[in-house]
C-alpha positions in Angstrom: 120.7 146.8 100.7 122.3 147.0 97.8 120.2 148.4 94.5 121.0 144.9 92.6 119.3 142.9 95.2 116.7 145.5 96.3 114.9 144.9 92.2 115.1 141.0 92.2 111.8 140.8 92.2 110.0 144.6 91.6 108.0 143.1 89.1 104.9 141.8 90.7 104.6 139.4 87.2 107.7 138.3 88.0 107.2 137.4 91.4 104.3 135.8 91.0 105.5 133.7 88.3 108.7 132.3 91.0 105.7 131.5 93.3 103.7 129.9 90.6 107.0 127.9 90.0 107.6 127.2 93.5 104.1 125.5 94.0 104.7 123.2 91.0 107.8 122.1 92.6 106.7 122.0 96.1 104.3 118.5 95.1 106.3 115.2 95.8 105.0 113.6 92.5 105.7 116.8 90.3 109.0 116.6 91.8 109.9 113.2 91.0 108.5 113.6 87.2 111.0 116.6 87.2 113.8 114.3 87.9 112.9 112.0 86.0 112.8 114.0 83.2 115.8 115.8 83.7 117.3 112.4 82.1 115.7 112.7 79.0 112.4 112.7 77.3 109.9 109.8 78.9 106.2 109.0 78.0 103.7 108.5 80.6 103.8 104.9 80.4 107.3 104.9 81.3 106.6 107.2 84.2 103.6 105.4 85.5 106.1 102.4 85.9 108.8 103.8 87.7 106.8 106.0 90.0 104.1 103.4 90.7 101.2 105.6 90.0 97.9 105.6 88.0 98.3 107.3 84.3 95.5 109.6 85.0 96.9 110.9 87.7 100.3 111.4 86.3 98.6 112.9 83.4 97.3 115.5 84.8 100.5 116.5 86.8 102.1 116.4 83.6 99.2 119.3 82.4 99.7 121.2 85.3 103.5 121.7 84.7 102.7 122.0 81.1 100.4 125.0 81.8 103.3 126.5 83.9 105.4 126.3 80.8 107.8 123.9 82.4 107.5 120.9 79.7 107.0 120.2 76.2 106.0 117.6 74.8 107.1 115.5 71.2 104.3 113.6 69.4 106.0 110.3 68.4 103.6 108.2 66.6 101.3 107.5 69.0 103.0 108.4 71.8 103.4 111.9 73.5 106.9 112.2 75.4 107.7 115.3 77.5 111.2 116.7 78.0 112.3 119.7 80.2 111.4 123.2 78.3 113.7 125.7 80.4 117.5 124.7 81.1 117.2 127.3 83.8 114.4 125.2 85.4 117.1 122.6 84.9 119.6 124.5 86.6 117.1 124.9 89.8 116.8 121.2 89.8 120.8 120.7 90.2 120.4 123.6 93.0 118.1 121.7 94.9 119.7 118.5 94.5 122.6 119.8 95.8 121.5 122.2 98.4 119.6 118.3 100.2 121.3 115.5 97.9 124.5 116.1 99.2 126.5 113.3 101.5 127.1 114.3 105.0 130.2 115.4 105.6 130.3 117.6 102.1 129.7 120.8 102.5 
C-alpha cells in the first residue's frame, strides 16, 4: 500500500470527524438543504417552501449541520440566512452529484 494512502486517516479525530460528516449527509432532507444551499444563501422560510416541510423541522436540521460546522449563518434584520461554511464540503457536493447525477450513457 503505498505510505500516502496508508495515513489518510491515522488520526482517529480525523476519522471520526469524515464519519460525523458522512452521517449529516446520509439524511435525505439534510441533503436537499445542502443543495439548496449550494446556490446561495436561503432563509428557512424559503426552504420550508421549496422542500415542503414544517419550519421546525427544518430548523433543527439546519442546527444539526450547524453543530457540525457545515453552515453559517447571516443575521439580516430579522431574518437568519445560512450559506455553505467549507468550499471543500462544496467540493463533496459536486463529487456526489456527479458520481449519481450523471446522464446514462456519460461516463
Amino acid at each position: 500500500m503505498p505510505e500516502e494512502k496508508k495515513e489518510l486517516f491515522s488520526d482517529e479525530e480525523h476519522l471520526d470527524n469524515a464519519i460525523q460528516c458522512l452521517k449529516v449527509l446520509a439524511h435525505p432532507l439534510r441533503l436537499k438543504i445542502l443543495v439548496l444551499l449550494m446556490e446561495g444563501p436561503t432563509n428557512v422560510s424559503a426552504l420550508e417552501r421549496v422542500l415542503a416541510s414544517s419550519q421546525p423541522n427544518i430548523s433543527q436540521h439546519l442546527a444539526i449541520m450547524r453543530y457540525r460546522g457545515m453552515l453559517k449563518q447571516d443575521k439580516r434584520g430579522n431574518e437568519v440566512y445560512y450559506s455553505i461554511k467549507n468550499q471543500r464540503l462544496r467540493q463533496m457536493l459536486m463529487s456526489i452529484a456527479g458520481l449519481f447525477c450523471e446522464q446514462e450513457g456519460k461516463q
